[in-house]
N, C-alpha and C positions, 0 to 999 in steps of 0.2 A: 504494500500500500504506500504510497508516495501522495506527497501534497506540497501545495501552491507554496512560496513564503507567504502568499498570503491568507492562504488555510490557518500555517500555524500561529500568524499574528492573528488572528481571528477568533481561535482555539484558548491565545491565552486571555486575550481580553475576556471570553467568558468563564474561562476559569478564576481569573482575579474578580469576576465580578459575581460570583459564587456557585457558579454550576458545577458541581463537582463530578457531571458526564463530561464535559468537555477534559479535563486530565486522562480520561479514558481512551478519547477519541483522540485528544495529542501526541501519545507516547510512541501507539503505532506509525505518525509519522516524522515525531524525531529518534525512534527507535535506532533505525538504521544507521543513520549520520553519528549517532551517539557508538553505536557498538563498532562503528567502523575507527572513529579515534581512542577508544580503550582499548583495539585490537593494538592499534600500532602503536602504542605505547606499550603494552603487554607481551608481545610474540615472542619476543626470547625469557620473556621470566621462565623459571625454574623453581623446582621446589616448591615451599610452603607460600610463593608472595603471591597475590591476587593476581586472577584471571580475567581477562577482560569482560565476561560477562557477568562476574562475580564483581568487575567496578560497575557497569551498567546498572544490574541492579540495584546495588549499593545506592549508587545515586537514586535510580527510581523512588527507593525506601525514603530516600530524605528529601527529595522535590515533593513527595505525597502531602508530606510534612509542611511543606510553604502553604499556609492556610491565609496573609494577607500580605503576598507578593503583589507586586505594580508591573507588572509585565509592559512594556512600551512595545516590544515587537521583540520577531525571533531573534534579532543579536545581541538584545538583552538577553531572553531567554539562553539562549548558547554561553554571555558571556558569564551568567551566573552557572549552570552547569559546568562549564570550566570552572570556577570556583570551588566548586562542590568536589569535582573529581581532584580538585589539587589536595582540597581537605583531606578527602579518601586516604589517597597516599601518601600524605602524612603519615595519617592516624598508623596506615598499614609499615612505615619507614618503622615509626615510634614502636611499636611492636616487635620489629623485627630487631631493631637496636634492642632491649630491652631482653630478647632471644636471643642475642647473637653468639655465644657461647657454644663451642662444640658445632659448629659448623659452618660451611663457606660454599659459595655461590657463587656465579659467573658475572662478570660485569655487564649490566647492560645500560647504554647511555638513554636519558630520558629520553632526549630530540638528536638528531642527527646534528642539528645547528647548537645545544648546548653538551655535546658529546663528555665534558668532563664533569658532568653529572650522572649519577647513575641511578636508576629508577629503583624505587623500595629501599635505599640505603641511606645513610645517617645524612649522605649528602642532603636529599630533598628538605632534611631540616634544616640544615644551613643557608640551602634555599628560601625555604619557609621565611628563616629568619631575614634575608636580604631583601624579600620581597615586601615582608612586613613595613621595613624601612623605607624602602623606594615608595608607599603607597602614601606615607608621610611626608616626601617629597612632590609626589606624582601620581598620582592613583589610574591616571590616563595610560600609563606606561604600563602599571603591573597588568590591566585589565587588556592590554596587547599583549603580554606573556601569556596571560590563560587563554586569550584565543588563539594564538600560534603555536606555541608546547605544550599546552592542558589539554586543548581542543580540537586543535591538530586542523586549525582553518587557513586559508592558504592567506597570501598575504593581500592578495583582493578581496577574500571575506574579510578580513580583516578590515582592512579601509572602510568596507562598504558597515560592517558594522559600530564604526567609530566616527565613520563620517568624515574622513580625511583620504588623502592621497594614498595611492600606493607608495610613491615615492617618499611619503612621509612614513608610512610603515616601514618602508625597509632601512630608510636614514634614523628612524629612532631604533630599530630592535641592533643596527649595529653597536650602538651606543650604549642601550641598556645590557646586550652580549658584554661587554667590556666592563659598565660599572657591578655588572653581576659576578663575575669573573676574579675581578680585582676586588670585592667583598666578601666573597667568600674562600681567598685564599689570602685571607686576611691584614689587608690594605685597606685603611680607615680612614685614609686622608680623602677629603676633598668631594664632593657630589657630581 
């Protein structure tokens, strides 16, 4: 089942506006788009770390949960779902730190473009924590990480859901690559 963007901005309007059929009739059509970026985030994990359909739900379980979200359209919709999935794996890093004792895993980079990150491991908290910060600076900037690493939207969704240039996508993610980069390997000077 596939639908319009403007099915789904349609969908969530009546779901914020309390139809609780309409999150019924939503999911099947951001289903797909959802499970196709926890796959690619997911495909080489191993062992005990979350599965891609095991984040999908995960998120499902806690979007159910947004009982008075303001939905404006789907790239809000999307860029909170990235949110959400960032949370996830956290939570699942935080666990796995917490485990980590007595066993060892393969490295797998989150994103091709943030490669010295590694998905489910202590890194994404360091992550966490950098991103925390950048959203204190910038909140514009973390909400283009969740759509391009969390959500795995290309850099034209992106624009299209921020409302800016491609060219302004790609001139800030080389930027925040960098001050993320140099924050999390521990370089505290300067924004």
């Amino acid at each position: 089942m596939s639908g319009t963007p403007e099915d789904i901005t349609r969908l969530l309007h009546e779901w914020r506006d309390g139809n609780p059929d309409a999150f019924e009739r939503l999911m099947p059509l951001a289903y797909p788009h959802l499970r196709k970026v926890a796959a690619s985030f997911m495909r080489h994990e191993r062992g005990e770390q979350i599965q891609a359909t095991e984040l999908v739900h995960e998120l499902y379980l806690r979007l159910i949960q947004q009982r008075n979200a303001d939905w404006k359209d789907r790239g809000h919709f999307y860029t909170f779902a990235a949110k959400l999935m960032r949370m996830i794996l956290i939570d699942q890093a935080r666990r796995t730190q917490a485990d980590k004792r007595g066993g060892s895993s393969g490295r797998v980079p989150l994103s091709e473009d943030l490669a010295w990150i590694d998905a489910g491991s202590p890194d994404l908290l360091t992550l966490d924590r950098a991103l925390e910060e950048l959203e204190q600076i910038d909140a514009h900037k973390v909400r283009l990480v969740e759509l391009r690493y969390f959500l795995g939207c290309t850099a034209e969704e992106a624009a299209e859901a921020l409302g800016v240039s491609k060219a302004t996508v790609d001139r800030e993610l080389k930027l925040i690559k960098g001050w993320l980069y140099r924050r999390m390997k521990g370089d505290t000077g300067g924004t």
